[in-house]
C-alpha positions in Angstrom: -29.8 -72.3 168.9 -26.1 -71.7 170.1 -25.6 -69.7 167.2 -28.3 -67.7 168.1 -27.4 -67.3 171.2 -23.9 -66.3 170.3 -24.9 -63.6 168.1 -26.8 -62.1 170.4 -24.1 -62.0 172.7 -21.5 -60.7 170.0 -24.5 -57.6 169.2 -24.9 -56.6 173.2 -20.5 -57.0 173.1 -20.4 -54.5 170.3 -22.9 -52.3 171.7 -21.3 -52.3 174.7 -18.1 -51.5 173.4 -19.8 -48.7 170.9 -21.0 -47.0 174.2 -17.4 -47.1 176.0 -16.2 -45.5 172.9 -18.8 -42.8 173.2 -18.3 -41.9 176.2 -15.0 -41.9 175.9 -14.7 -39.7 173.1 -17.1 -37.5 175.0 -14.5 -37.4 178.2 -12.6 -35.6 175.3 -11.6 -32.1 175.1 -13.0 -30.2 172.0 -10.6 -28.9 169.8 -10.3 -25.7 169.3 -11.8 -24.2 166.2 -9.9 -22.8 163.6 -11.2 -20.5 161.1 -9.4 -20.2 157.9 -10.1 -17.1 155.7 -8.9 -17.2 152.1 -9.4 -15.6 149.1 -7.7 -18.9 147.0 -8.9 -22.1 147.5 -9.0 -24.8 145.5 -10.0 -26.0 142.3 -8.4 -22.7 142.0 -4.8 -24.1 141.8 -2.3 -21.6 143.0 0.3 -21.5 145.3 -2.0 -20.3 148.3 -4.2 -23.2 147.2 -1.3 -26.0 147.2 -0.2 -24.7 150.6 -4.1 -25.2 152.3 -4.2 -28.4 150.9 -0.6 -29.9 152.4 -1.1 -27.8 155.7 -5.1 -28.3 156.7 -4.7 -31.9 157.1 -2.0 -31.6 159.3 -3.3 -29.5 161.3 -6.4 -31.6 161.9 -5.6 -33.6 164.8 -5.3 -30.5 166.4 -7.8 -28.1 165.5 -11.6 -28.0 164.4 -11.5 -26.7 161.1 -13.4 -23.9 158.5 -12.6 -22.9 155.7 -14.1 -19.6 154.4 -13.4 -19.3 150.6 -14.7 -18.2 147.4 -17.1 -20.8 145.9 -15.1 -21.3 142.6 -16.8 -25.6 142.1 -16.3 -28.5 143.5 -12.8 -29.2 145.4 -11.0 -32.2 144.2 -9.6 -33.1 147.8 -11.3 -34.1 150.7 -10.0 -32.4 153.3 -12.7 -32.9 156.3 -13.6 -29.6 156.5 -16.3 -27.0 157.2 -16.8 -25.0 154.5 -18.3 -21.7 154.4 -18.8 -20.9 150.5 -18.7 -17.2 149.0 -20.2 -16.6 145.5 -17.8 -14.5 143.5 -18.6 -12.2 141.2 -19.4 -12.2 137.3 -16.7 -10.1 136.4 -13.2 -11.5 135.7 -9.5 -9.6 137.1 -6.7 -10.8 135.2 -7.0 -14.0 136.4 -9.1 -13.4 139.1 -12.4 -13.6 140.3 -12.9 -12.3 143.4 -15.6 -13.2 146.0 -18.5 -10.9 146.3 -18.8 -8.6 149.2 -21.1 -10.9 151.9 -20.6 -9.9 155.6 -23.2 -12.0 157.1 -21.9 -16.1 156.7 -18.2 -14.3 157.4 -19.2 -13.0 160.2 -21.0 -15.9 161.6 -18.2 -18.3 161.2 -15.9 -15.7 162.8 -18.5 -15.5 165.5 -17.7 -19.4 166.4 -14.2 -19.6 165.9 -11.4 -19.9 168.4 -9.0 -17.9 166.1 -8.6 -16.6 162.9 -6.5 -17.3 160.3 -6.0 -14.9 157.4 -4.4 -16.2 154.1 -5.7 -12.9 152.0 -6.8 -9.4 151.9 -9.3 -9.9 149.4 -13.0 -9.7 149.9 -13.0 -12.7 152.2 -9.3 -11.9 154.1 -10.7 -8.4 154.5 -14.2 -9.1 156.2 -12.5 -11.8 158.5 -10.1 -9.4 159.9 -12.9 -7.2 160.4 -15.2 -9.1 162.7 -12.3 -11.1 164.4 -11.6 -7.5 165.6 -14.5 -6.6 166.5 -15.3 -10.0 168.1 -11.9 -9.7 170.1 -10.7 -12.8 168.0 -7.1 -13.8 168.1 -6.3 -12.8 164.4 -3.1 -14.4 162.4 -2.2 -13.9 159.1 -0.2 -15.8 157.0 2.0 -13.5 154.5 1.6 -15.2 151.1 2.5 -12.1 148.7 4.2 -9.0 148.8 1.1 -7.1 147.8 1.7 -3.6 147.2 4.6 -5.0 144.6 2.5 -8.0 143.6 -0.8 -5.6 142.3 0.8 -2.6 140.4 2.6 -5.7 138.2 -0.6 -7.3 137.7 -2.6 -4.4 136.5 -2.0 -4.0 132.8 -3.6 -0.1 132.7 -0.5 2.2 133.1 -2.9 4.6 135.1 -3.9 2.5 137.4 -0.5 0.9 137.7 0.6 4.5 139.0 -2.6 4.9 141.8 -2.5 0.5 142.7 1.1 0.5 144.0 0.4 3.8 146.8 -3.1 2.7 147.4 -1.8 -0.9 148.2 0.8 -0.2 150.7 -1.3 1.8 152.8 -3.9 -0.7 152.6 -1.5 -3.5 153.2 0.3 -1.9 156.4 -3.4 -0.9 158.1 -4.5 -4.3 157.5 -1.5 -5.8 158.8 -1.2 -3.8 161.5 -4.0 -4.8 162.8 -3.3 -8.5 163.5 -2.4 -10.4 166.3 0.3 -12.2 164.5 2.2 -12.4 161.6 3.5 -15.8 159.5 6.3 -15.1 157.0 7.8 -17.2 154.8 11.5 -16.1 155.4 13.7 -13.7 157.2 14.1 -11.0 154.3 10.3 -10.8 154.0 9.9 -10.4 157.6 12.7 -7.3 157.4 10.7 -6.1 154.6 7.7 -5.8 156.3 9.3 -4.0 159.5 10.6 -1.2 157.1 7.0 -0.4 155.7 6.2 0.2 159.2 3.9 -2.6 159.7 4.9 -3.5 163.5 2.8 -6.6 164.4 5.2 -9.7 166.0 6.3 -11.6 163.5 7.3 -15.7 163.4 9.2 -17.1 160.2 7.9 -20.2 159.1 9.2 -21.9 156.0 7.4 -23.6 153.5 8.0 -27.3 152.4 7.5 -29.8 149.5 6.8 -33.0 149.5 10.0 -34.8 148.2 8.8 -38.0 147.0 5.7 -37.1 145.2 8.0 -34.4 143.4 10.7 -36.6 141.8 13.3 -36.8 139.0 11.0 -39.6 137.6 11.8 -41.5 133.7 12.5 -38.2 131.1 11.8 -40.2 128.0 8.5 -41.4 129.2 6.9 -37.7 130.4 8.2 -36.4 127.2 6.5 -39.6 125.5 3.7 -38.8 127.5 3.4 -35.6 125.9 4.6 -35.9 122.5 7.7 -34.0 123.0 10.3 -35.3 121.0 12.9 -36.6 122.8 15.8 -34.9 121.2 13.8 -31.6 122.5 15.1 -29.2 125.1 12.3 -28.4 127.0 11.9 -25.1 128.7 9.2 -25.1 131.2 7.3 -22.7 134.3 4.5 -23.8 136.2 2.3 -21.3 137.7 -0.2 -18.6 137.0 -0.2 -17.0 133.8 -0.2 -13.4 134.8 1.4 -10.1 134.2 3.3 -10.2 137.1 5.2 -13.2 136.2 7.0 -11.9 133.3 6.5 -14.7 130.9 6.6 -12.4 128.0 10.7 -12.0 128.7 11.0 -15.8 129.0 9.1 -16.4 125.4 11.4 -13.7 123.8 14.7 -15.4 126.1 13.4 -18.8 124.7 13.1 -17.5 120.8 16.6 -16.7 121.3 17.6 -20.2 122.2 19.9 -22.1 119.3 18.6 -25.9 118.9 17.5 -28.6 116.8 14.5 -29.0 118.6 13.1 -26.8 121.3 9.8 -26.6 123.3 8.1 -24.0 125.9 6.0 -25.6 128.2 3.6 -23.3 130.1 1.7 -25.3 132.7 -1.1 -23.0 134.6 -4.2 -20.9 133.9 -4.1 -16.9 133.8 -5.0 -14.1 131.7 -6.5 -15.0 128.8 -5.1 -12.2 126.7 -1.2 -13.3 127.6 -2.3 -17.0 127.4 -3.4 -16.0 123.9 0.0 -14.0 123.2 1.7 -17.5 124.4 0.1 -19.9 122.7 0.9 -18.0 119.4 5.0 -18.8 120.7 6.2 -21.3 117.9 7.0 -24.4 120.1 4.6 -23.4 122.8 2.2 -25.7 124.8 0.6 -25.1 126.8 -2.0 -26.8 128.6 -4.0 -25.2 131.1 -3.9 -25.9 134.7 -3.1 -29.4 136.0 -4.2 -31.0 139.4 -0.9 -32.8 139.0 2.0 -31.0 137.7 4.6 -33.9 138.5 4.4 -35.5 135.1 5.3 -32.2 133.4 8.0 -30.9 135.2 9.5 -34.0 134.7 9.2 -33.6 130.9 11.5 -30.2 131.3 15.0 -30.1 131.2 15.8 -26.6 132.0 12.9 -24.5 134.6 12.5 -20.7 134.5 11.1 -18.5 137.1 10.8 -14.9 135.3 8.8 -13.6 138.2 9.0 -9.7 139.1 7.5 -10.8 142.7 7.9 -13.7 144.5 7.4 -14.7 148.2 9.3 -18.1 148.6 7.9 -19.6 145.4 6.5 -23.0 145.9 6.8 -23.4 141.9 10.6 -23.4 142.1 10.8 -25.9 145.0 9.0 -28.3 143.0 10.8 -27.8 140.5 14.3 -28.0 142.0 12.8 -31.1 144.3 12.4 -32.8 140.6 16.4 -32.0 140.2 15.5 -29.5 137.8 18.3 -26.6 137.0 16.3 -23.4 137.6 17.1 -20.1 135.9 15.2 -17.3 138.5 14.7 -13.7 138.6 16.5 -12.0 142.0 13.4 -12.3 143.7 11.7 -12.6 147.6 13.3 -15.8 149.4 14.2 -17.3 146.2 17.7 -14.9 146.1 18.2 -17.2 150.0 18.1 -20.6 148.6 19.2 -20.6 145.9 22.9 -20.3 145.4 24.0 -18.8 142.0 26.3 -21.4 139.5 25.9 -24.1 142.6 21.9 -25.3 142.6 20.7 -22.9 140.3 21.3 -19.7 138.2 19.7 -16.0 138.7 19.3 -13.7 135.3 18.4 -9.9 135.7 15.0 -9.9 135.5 14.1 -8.0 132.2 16.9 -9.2 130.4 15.8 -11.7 127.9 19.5 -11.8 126.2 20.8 -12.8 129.7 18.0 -15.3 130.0 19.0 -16.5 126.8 22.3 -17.3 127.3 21.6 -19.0 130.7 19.5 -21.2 128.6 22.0 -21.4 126.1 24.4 -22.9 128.6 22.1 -25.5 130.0 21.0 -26.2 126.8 24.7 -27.4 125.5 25.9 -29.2 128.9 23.8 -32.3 129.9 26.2 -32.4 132.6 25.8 -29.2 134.1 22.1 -30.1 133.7 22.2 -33.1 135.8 25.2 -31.3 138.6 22.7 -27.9 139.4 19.7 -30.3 139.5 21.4 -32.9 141.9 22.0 -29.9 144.0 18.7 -28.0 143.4 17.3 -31.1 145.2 19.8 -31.4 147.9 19.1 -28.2 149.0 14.8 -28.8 148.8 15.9 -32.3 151.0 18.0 -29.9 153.5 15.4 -26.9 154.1 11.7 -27.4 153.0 9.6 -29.7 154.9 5.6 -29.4 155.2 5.5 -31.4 158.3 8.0 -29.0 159.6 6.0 -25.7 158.3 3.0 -27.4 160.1 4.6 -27.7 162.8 5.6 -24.0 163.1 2.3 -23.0 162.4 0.5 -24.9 164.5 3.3 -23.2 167.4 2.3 -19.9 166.2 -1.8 -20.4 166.6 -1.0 -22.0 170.1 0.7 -19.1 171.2 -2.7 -17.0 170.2 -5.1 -19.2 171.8 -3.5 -18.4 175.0 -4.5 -14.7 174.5 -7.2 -12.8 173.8 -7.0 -10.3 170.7 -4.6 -7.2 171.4 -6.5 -3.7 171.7 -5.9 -0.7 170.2 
């Protein structure tokens, strides 16, 4: 009977307590709701992707979250968000397949949102701006690519190459010129947009990487892992497998290289005609896209970035976080951070016999390996933190909240 009793008492406690909590939680101010228009998401794994999934959960605490996206399957991380799902179209770009053209759902998450967030100027980035305009939405975008140099390169039609890089840059400065705000990943991108007369206020906010997932780790074992030989230099990139990224000057650089055993790793999904073109790369492997690249960058000895357009490059950060000696084009913020013969090497960016030779070098000198690697990471420990990127994004969307979208 006193047991009975007792419980009783411990149920009527715990309601109690459940109701305290409610009404507590309903003293609470609601966040503000942030809508987040993208024309990446994952399981598309890009470098847009990867930066939504290490910023949306910081930014949680702080804000109500959707996430307006392409519906390209099921999303391996939970990231406790809304999501408002476009379908895409049959037809493939490249490596691309963009979201169909749906106002309405856009529209109607734009409707309810505190401000907008724009990754893209897809289908998806496109609409967003639209109605957060027209609803008088505080509109900020985040400046991922360089687009009018990113399209022409990815366009493999030498007619359209001519009409896609005019046609972008108009495109891109109207667009841009019609937010609120702009994010930029660096200083020089932010001076680069200024002289193509796109005038909106800008705020620089770097990007980060997370420095203990992306680690040196045990060699022998990821090449083991593999079934690299371990006597193998292993040239490796990590990223999409596109025009624009030049890889047909790194296979030719690699073919060049003198050595017992040699391997070209190409981690990433693209194009299926150059994924074709690579795979046929004596020594090539290439595996597709990976949901955790860790494992293989720490299977390379020497990293490449061939890119003819780059923004920061989250690719090379991870790679230089995992003391990996990068070889880069002269590209975007890259040509900031990294500091030629000191954490990492630059090579013109057509040049395969250049390329080659920088290889050649790393490929003869463990030492000078292991020296530009220690650095490489030194310098991702010194500059790139996501909590910090977070943090300056979240500063930028406070400042819009406190204003209504600008007129013109």
């Amino acid at each position: 009977m006193a047991d009975e009793k007792g419980a009783k008492e411990e149920a009527r406690s715990a309601k109690a307590e459940a109701g305290r909590a409610a009404k507590q939680e309903a003293k609470q101010p609601a966040k503000p709701r942030l809508v987040i228009a993208t024309d990446n998401f994952l399981p598309r794994w890009d470098g847009i992707a990867r930066f939504l999934a290490e910023i949306i959960p910081r930014l949680l605490e702080e804000y109500d979250i959707t996430v307006i996206s392409p519906d390209y399957g099921i999303t391996p991380l939970d990231m406790r968000v809304r999501r408002v799902l476009i379908p895409t179209r049959s037809k493939q770009y490249g490596d691309y397949t963009p979201a169909r053209w749906e106002p309405e759902p856009i529209r109607a998450a734009v409707a309810e949102a505190d401000i907008v967030f724009c990754q893209t100027i897809g289908p998806v980035g496109w609409l967003a701006q639209r109605y957060a305009r027209k609803l008088k939405k505080p509109l900020v975008a985040f400046i991922h690519n360089i687009e009018w140099e990113l399209v022409p390169k990815a366009v493999d039609v030498p007619f359209l190459k001519r009409l896609a890089y005019p046609l972008t840059k108009l495109v891109t400065r109207y667009l841009y010129n019609r937010c609120d705000l702009l994010v930029m990943p660096s200083e020089n991108i932010a001076e680069m947009f200024s002289w193509q007369r796109i005038r909106t206020p800008k705020r620089v906010v770097h990007l980060g990487v997370d420095p203990k997932r992306f680690v040196k780790g045990d060699k022998e074992a990821a090449k083991r892992q593999l079934k690299i030989p371990q006597a193998a230099v292993v040239v490796g990139f990590h990223s999409r497998l596109a025009h624009e990224k030049n890889l047909l000057t790194l296979s030719r650089a690699y073919l060049r290289l003198k050595a017992k055993e040699k391997r070209l790793l190409l981690v990433g999904d693209g194009v299926p005609e150059l994924k074709a073109k690579l795979k046929r790369v004596p020594g090539a492997i290439v595996p597709g896209p990976q949901e955790d690249v860790v494992p293989y960058l720490q299977a390379m000895d020497i990293y490449v970035m061939p890119s003819f357009t780059e923004t920061t490059s989250l690719a090379v950060l991870e790679a230089m976080s995992c003391e990996l000696p990068v070889v880069s084009s002269p590209v975007g913020f890259i040509q900031q951070y990294i500091k030629h013969g000191e954490n990492g090497f630059f090579f013109e960016t057509k040049n395969a016999y250049e390329l080659a030779g920088k290889l050649q070098q790393l490929a003869e000198d463990e030492q000078l390996r292991t020296k530009i690697g220690k650095a490489a990471r030194k310098t991702v420990l010194e500059q790139f933190s996501w909590d910090k990127a977070a943090e300056g994004i979240a500063e930028a969307l406070r400042e819009m909240e406190k204003r209504p979208g600008k007129k013109k």
